[in-house]
N, C-alpha and C positions, 0 to 999 in steps of 0.2 A: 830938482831933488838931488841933492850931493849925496855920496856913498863915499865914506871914509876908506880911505886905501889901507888896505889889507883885511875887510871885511869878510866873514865869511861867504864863501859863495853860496847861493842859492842851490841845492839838490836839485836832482831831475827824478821825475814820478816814471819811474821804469817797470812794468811787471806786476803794479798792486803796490808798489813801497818804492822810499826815495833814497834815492842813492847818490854817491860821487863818485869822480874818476879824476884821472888823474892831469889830465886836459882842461883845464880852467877855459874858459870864455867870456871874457869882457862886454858886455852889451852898452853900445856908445850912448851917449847923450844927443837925441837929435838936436836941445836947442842947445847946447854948448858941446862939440864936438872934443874938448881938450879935458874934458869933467864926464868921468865914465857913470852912467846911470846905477850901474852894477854888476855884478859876474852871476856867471852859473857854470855849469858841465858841460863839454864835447864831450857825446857816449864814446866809447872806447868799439872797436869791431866785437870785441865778444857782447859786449850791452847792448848794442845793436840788433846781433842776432837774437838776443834772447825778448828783447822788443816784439823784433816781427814775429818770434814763436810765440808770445805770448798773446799778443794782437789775433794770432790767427787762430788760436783756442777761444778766444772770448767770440770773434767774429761767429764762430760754429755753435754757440751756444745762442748768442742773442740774436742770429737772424732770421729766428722763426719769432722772436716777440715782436709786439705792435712799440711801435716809438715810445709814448710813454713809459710802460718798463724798461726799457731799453735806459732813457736818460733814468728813471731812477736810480738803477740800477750803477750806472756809471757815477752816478754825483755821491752813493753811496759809500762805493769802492774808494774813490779817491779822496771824501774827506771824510771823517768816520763821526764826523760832529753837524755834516751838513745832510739836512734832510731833502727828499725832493718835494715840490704843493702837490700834494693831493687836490683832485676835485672832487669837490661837494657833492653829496648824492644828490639826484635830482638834476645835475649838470649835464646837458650833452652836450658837445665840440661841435657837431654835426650844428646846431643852430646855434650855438654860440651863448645860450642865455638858459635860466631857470624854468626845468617843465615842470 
């Protein structure tokens, strides 16, 4: 897949929303090494920080839910178009099949 030079770069999902900075990063082409796949963000040290603050808020909210709220919850945040599967009522995980 070729990426036309001077493309915009790809954002980085920092905090709940995507952002740039001013550190551009070229992601190489494994099968043609001289054909860049595409770009994106080097976070900057303040976006950095504000990553792991933010990381460390989410972490103190979600680590009393069970896993599945947990990815809803996530897949929610970060695309606002994407939903997570619900399981069917009647479904238990525990046996894997319809009681």
């Amino acid at each position: 897949m070729a990426t036309a030079t001077g493309a915009k770069p790809h954002p980085i999902f920092l905090a709940g929303r995507w952002v740039e900075s001013p550190d551009r990063l070229v992601v190489d082409n494994p099968s043609n090494p001289a054909e860049p796949a595409g770009s994106t963000f080097n976070a900057t040290p303040e976006q950095y920080d504000e990553a792991v603050a933010a990381a460390v808020v989410a972490f103190e909210t979600t680590r009393v839910l069970p896993a599945y709220e947990r990815g809803s919850r996530s897949t929610a945040r970060s695309s606002p178009s994407a939903s997570a599967p619900r399981r069917p009522s009647g479904f238990t995980a525990r046996s894997s099949r319809w009681t």
